[in-house]
PDB file with SEQRES, HELIX, SHEET and CRYST1 records, atoms N, CA, C and O in Angstrom:
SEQRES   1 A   74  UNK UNK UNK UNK UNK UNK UNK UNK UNK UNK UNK UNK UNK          
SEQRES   2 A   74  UNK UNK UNK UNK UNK UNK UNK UNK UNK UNK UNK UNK UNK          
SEQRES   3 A   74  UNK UNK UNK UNK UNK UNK UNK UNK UNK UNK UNK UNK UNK          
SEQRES   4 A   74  UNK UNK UNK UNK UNK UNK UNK UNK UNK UNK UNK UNK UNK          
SEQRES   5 A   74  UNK UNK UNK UNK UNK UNK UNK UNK UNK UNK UNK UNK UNK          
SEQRES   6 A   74  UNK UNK UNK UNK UNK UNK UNK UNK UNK                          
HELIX    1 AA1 UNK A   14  UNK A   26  1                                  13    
HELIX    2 AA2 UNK A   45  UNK A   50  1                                   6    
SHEET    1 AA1 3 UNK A   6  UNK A  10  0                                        
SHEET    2 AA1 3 UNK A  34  UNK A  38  1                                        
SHEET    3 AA1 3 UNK A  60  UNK A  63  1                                        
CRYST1    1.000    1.000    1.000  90.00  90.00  90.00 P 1           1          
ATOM      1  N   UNK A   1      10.784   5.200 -11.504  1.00  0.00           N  
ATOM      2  CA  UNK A   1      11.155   5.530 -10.143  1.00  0.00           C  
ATOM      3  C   UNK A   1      11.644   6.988 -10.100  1.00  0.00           C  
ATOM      4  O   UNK A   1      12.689   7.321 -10.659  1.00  0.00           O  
ATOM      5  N   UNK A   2      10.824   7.894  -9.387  1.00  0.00           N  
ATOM      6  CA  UNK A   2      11.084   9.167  -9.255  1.00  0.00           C  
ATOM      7  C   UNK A   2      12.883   9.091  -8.902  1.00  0.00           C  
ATOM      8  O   UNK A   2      13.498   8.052  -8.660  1.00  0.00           O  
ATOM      9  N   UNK A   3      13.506  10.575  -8.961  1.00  0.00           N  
ATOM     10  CA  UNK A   3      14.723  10.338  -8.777  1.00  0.00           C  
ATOM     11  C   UNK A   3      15.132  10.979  -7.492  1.00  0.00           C  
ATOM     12  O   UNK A   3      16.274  10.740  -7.099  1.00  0.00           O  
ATOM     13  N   UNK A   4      14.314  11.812  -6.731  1.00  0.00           N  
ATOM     14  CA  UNK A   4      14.335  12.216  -4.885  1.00  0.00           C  
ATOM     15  C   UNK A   4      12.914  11.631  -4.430  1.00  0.00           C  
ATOM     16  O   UNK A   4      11.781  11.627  -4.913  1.00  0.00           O  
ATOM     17  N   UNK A   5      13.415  11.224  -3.467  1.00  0.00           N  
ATOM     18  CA  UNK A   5      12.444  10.758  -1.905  1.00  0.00           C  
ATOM     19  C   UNK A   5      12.764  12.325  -1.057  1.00  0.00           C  
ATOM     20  O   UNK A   5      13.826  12.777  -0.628  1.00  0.00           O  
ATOM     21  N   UNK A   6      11.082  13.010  -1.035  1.00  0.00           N  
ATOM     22  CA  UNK A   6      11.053  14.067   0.200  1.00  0.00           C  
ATOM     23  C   UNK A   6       9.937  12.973   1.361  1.00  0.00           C  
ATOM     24  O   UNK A   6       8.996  12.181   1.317  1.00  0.00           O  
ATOM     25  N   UNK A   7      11.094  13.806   2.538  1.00  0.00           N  
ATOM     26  CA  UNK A   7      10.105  12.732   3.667  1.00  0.00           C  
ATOM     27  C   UNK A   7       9.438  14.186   4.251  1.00  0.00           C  
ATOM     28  O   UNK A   7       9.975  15.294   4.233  1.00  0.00           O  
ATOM     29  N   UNK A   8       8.402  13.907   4.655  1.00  0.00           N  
ATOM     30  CA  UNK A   8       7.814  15.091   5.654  1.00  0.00           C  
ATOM     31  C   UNK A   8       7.329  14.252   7.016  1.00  0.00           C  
ATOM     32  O   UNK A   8       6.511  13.402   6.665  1.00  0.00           O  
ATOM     33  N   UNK A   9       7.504  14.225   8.063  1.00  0.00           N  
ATOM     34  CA  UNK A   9       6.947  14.114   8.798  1.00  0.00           C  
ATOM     35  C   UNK A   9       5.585  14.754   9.615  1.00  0.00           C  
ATOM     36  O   UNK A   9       5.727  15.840  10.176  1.00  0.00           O  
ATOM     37  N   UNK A  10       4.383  14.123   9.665  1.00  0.00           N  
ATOM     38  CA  UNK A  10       3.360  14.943   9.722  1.00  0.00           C  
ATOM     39  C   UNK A  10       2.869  14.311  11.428  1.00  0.00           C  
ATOM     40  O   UNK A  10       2.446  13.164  11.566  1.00  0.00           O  
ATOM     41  N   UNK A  11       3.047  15.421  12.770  1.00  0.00           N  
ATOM     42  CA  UNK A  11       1.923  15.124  13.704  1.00  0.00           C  
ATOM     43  C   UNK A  11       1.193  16.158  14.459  1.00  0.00           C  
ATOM     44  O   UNK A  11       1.347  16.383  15.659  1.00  0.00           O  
ATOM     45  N   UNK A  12       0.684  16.542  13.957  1.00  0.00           N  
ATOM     46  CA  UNK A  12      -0.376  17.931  14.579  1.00  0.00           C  
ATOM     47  C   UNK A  12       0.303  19.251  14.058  1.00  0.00           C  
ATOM     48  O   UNK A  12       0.936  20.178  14.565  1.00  0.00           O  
ATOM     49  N   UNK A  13      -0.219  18.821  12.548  1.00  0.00           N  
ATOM     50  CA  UNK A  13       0.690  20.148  11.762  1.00  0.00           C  
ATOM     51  C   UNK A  13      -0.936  20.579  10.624  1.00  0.00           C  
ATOM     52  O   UNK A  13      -0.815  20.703   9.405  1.00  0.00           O  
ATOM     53  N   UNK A  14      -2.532  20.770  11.461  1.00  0.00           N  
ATOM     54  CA  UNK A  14      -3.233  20.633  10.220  1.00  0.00           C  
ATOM     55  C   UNK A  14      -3.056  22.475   9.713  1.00  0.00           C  
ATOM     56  O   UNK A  14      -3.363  23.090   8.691  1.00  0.00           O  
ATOM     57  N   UNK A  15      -2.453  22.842  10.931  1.00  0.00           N  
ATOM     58  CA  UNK A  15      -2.217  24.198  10.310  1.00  0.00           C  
ATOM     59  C   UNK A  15      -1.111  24.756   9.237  1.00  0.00           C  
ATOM     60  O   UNK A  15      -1.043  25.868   8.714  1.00  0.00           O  
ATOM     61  N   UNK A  16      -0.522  23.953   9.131  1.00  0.00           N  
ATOM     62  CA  UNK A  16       0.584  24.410   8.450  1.00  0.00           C  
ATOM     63  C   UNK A  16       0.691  23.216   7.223  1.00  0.00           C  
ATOM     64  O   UNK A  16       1.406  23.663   6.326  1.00  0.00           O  
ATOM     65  N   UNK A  17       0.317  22.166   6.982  1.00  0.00           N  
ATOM     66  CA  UNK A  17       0.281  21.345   5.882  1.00  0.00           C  
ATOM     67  C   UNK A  17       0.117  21.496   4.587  1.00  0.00           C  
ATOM     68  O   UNK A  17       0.758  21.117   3.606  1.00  0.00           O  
ATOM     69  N   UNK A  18      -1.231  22.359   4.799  1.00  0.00           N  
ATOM     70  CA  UNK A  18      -1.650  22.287   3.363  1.00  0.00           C  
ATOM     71  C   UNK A  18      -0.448  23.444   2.599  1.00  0.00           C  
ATOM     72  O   UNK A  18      -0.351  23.285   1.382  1.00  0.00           O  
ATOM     73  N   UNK A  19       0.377  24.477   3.160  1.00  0.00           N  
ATOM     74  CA  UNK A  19       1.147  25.918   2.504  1.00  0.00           C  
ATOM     75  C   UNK A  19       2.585  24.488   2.994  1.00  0.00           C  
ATOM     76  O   UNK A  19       3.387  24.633   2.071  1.00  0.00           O  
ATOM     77  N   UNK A  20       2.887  23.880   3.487  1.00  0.00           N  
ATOM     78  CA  UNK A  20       4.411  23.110   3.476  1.00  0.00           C  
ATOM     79  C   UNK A  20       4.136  22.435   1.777  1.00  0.00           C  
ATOM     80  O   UNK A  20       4.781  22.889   0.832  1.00  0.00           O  
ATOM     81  N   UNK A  21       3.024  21.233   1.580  1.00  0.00           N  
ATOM     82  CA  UNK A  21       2.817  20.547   0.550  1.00  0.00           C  
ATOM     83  C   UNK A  21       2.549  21.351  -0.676  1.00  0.00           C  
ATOM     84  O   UNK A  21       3.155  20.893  -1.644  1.00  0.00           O  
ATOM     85  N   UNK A  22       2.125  21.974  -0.832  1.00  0.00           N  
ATOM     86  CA  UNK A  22       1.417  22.977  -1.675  1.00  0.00           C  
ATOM     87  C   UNK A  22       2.833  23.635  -2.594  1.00  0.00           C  
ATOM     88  O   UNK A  22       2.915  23.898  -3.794  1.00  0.00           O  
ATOM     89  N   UNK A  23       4.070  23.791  -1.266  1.00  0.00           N  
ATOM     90  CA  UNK A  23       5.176  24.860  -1.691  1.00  0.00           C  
ATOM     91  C   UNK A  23       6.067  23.794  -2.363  1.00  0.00           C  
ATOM     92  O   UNK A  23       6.631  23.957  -3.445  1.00  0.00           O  
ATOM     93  N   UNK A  24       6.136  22.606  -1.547  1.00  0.00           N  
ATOM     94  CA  UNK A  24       6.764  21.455  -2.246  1.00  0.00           C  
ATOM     95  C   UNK A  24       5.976  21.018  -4.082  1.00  0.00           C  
ATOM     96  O   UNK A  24       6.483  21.371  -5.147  1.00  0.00           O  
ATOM     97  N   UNK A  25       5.171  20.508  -3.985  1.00  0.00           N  
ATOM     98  CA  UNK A  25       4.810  20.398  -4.816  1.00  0.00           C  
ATOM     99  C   UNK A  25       5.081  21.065  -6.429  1.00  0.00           C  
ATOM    100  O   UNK A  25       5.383  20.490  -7.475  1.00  0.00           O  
ATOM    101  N   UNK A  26       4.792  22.746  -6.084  1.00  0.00           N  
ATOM    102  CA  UNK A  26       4.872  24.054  -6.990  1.00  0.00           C  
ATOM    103  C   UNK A  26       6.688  24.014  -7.594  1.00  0.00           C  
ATOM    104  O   UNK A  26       7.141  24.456  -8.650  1.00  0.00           O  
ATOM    105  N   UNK A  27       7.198  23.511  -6.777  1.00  0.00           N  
ATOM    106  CA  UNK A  27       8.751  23.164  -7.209  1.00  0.00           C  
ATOM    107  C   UNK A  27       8.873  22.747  -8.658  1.00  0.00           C  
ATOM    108  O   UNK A  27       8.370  21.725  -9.125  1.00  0.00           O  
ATOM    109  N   UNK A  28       9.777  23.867  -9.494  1.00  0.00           N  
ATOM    110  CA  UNK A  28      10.055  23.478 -10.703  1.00  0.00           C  
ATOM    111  C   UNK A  28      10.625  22.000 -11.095  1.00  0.00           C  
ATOM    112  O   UNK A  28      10.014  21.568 -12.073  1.00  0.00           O  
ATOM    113  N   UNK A  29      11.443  21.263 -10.697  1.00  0.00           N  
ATOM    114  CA  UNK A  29      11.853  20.510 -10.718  1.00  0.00           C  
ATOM    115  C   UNK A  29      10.230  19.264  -9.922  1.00  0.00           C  
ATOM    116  O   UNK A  29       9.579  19.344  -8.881  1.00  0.00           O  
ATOM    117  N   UNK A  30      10.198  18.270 -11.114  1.00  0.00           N  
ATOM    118  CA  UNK A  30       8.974  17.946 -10.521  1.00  0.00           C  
ATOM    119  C   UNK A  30       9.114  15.927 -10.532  1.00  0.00           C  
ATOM    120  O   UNK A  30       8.166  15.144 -10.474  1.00  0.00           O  
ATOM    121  N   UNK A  31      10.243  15.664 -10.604  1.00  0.00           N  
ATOM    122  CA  UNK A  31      11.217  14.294 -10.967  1.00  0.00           C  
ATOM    123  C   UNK A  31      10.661  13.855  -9.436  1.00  0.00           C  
ATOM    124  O   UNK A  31      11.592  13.139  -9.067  1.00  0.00           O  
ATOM    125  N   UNK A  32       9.911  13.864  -8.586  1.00  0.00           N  
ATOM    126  CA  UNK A  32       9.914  13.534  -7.105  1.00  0.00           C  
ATOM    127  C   UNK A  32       9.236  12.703  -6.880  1.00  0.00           C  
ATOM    128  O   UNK A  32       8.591  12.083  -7.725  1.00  0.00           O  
ATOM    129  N   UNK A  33       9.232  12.497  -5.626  1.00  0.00           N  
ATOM    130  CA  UNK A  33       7.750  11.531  -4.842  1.00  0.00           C  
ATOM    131  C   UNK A  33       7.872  12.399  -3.696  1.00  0.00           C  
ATOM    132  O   UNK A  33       8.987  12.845  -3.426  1.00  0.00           O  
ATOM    133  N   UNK A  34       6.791  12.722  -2.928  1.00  0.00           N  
ATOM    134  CA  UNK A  34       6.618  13.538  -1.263  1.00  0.00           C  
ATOM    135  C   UNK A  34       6.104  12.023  -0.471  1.00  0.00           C  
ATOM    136  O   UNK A  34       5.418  11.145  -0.996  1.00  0.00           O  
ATOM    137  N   UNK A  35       6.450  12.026   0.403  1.00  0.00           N  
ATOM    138  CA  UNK A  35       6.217  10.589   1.081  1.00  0.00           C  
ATOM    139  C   UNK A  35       5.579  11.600   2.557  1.00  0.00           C  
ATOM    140  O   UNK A  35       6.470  12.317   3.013  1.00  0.00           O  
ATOM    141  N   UNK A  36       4.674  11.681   3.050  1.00  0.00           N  
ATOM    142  CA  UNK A  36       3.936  12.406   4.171  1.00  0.00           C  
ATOM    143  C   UNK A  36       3.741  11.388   5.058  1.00  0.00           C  
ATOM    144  O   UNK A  36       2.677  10.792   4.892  1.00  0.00           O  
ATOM    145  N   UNK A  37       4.510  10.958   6.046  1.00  0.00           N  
ATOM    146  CA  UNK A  37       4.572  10.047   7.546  1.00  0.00           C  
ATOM    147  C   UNK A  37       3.589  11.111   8.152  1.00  0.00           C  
ATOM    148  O   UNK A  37       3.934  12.220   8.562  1.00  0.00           O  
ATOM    149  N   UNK A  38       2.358  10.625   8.147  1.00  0.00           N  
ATOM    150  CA  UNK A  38       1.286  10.906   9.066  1.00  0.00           C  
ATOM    151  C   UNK A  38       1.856   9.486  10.836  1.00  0.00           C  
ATOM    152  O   UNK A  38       1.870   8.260  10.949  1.00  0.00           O  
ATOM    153  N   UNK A  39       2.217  10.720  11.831  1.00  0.00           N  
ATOM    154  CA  UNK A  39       2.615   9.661  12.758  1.00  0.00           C  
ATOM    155  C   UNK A  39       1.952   9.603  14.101  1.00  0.00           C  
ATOM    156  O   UNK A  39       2.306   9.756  15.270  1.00  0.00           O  
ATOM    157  N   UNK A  40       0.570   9.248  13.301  1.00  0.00           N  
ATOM    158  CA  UNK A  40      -0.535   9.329  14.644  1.00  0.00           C  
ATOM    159  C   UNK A  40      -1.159  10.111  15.067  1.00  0.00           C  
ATOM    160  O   UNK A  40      -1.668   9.956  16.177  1.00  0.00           O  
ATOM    161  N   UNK A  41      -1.383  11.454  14.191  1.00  0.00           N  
ATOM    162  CA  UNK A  41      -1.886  12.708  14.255  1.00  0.00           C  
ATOM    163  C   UNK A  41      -3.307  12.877  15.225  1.00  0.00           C  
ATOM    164  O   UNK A  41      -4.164  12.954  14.344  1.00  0.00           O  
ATOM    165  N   UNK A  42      -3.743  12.937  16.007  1.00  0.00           N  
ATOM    166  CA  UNK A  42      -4.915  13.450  16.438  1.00  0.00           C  
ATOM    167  C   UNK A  42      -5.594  14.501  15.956  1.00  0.00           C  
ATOM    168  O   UNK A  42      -6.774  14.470  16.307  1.00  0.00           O  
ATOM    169  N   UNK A  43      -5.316  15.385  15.311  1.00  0.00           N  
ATOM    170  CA  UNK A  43      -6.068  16.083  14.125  1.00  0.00           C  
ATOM    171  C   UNK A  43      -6.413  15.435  13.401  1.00  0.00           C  
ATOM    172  O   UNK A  43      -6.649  14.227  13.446  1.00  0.00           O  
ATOM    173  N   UNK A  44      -6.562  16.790  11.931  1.00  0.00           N  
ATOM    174  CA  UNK A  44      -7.205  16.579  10.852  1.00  0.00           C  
ATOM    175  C   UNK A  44      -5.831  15.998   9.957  1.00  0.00           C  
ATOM    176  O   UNK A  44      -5.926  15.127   9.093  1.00  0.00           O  
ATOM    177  N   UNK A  45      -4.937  16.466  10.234  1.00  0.00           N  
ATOM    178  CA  UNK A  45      -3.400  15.988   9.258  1.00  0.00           C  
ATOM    179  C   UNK A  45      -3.415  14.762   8.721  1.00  0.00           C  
ATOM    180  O   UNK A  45      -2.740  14.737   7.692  1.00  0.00           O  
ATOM    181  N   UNK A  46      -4.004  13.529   9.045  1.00  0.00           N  
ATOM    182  CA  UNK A  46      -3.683  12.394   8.291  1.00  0.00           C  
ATOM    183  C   UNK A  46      -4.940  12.764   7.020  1.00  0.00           C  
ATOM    184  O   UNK A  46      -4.610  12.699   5.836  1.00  0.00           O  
ATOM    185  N   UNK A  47      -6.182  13.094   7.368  1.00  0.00           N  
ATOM    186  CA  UNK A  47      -7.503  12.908   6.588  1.00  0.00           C  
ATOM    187  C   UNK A  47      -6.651  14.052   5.382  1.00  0.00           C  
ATOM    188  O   UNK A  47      -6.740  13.680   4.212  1.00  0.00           O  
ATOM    189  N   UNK A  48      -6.116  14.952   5.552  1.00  0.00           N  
ATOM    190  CA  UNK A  48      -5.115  15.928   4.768  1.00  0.00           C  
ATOM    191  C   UNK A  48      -4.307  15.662   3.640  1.00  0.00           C  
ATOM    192  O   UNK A  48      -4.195  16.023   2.468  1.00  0.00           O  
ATOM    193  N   UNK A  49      -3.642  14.674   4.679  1.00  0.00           N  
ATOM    194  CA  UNK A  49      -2.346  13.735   3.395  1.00  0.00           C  
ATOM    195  C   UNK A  49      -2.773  12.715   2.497  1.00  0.00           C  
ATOM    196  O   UNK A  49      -2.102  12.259   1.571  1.00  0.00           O  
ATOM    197  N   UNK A  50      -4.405  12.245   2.957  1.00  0.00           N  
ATOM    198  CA  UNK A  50      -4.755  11.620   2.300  1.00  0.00           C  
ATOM    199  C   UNK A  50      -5.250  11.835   1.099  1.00  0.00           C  
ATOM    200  O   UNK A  50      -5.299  11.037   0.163  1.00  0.00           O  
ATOM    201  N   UNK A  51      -5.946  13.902   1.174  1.00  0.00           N  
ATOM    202  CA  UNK A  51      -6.587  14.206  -0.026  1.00  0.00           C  
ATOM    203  C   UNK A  51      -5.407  14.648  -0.363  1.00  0.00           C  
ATOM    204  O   UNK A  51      -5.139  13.589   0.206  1.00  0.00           O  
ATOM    205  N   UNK A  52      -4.586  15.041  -0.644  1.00  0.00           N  
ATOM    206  CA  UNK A  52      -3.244  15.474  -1.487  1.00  0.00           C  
ATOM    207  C   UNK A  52      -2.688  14.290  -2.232  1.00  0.00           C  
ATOM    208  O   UNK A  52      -2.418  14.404  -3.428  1.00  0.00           O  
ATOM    209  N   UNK A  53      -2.460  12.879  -1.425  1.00  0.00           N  
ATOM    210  CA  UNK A  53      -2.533  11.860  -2.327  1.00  0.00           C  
ATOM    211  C   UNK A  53      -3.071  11.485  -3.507  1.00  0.00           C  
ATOM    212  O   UNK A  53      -2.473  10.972  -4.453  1.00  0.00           O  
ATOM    213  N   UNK A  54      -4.581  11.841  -3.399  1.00  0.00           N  
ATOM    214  CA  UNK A  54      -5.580  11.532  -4.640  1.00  0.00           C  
ATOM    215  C   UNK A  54      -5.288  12.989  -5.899  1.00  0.00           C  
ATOM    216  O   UNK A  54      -5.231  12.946  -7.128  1.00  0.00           O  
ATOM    217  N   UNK A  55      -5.168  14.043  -5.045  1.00  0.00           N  
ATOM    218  CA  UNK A  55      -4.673  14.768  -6.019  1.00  0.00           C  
ATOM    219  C   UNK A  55      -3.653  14.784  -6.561  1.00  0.00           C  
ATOM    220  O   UNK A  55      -3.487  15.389  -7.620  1.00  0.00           O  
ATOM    221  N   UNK A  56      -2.753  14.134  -5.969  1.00  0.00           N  
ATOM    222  CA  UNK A  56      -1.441  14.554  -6.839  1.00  0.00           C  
ATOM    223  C   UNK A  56      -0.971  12.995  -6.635  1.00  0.00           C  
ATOM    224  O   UNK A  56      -0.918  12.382  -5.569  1.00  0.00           O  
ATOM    225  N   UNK A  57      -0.626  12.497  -8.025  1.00  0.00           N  
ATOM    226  CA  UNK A  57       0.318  10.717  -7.988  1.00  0.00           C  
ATOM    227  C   UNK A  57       1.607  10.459  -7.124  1.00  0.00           C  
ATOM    228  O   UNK A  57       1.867   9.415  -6.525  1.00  0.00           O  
ATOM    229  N   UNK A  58       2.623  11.995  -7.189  1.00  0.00           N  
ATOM    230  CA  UNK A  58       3.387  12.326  -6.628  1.00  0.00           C  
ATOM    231  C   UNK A  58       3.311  11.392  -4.927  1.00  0.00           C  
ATOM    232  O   UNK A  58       4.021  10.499  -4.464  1.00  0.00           O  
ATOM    233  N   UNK A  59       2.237  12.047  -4.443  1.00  0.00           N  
ATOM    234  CA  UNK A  59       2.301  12.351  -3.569  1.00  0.00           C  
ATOM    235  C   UNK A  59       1.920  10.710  -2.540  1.00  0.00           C  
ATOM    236  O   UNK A  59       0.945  10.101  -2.981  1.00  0.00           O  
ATOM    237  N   UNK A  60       2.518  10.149  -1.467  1.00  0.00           N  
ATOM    238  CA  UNK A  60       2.586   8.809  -0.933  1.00  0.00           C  
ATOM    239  C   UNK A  60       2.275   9.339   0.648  1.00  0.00           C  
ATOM    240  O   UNK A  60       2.768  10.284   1.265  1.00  0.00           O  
ATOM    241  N   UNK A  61       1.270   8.358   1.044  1.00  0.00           N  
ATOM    242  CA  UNK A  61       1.056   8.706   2.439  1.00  0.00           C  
ATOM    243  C   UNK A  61       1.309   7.379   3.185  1.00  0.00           C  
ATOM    244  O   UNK A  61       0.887   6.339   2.679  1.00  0.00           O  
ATOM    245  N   UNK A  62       2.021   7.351   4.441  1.00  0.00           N  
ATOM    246  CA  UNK A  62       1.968   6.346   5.384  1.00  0.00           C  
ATOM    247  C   UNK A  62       1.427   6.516   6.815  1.00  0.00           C  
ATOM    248  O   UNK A  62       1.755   7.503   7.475  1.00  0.00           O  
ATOM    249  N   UNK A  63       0.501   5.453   7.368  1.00  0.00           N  
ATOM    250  CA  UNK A  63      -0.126   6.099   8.185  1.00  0.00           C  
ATOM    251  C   UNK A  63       0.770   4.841   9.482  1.00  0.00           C  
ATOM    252  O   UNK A  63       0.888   3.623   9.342  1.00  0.00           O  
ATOM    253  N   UNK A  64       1.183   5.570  10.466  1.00  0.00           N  
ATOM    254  CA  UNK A  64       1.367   4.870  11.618  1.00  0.00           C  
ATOM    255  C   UNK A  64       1.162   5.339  13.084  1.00  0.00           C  
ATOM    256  O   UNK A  64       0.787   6.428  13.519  1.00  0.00           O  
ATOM    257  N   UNK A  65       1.391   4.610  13.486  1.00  0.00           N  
ATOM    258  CA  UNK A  65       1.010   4.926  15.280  1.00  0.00           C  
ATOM    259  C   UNK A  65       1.870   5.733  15.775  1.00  0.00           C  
ATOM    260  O   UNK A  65       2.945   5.587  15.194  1.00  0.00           O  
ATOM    261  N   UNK A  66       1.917   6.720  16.783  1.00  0.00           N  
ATOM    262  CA  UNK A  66       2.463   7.458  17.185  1.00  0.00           C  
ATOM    263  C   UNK A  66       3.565   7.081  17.608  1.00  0.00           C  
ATOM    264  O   UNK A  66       3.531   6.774  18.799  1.00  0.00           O  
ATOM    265  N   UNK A  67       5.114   6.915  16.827  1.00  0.00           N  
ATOM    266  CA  UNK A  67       6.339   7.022  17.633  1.00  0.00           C  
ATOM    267  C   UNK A  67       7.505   7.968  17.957  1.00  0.00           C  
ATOM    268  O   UNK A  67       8.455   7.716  18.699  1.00  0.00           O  
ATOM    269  N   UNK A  68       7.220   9.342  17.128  1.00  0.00           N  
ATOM    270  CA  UNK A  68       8.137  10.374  17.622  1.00  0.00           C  
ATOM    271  C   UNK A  68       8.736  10.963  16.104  1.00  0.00           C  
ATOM    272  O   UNK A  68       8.376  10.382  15.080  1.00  0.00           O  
ATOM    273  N   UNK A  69       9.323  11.710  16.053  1.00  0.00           N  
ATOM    274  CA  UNK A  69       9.571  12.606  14.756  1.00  0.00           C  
ATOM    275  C   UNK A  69      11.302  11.869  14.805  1.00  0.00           C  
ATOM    276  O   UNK A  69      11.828  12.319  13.788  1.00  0.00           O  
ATOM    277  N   UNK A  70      12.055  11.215  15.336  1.00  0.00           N  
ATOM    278  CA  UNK A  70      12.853  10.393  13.908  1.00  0.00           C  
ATOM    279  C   UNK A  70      12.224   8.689  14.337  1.00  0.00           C  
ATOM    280  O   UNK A  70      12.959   7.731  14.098  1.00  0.00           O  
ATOM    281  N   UNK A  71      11.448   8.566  14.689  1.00  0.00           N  
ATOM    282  CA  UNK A  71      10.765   7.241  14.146  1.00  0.00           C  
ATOM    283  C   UNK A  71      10.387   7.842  12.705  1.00  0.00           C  
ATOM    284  O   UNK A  71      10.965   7.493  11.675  1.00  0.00           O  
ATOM    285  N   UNK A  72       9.507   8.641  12.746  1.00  0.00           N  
ATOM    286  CA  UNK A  72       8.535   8.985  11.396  1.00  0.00           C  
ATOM    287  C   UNK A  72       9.420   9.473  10.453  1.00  0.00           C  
ATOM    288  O   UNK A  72       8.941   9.808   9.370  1.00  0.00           O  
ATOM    289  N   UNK A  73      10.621   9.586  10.636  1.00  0.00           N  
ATOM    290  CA  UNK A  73      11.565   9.716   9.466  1.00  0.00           C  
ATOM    291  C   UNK A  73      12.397   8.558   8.585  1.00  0.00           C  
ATOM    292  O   UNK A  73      12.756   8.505   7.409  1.00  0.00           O  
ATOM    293  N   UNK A  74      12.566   7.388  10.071  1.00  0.00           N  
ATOM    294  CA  UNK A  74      13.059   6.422   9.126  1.00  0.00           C  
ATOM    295  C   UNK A  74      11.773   5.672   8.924  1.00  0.00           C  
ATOM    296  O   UNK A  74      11.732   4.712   8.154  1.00  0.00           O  
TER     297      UNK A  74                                                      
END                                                                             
């Protein structure tokens, strides 16, 4: 069990995703999990979190229906 939970909340962010995850990731300290709340994105952002998943084990995607940025946090 990794020893931090990062939450990101993801909804119409395909511009800025890949340089947020990318910077997280590159983090010396690498003890983590990134958990990416895709929260109903109408973009490309969920299809996004999904390939970062396969690349990296780290990395956990949840996909849900649109309820608002602190729904998609807890």
């Amino acid at each position: 069990m990794p020893k931090i939970s990062i939450i990101v909340p993801v909804y119409n962010v395909e511009k800025y995703l890949e340089k947020c995850v990318r910077s997280i990731l590159a983090q010396t300290f690498t003890d983590f999990e990134l958990i990416l709340v895709d929260d109903g994105s109408p973009d490309s952002s969920g299809a996004m979190c999904d390939q970062f998943a396969e690349q990296d084990q780290r990395v956990k995607v949840i996909h849900k229906e649109n309820g608002g940025l602190s729904d998609a946090r807890n």
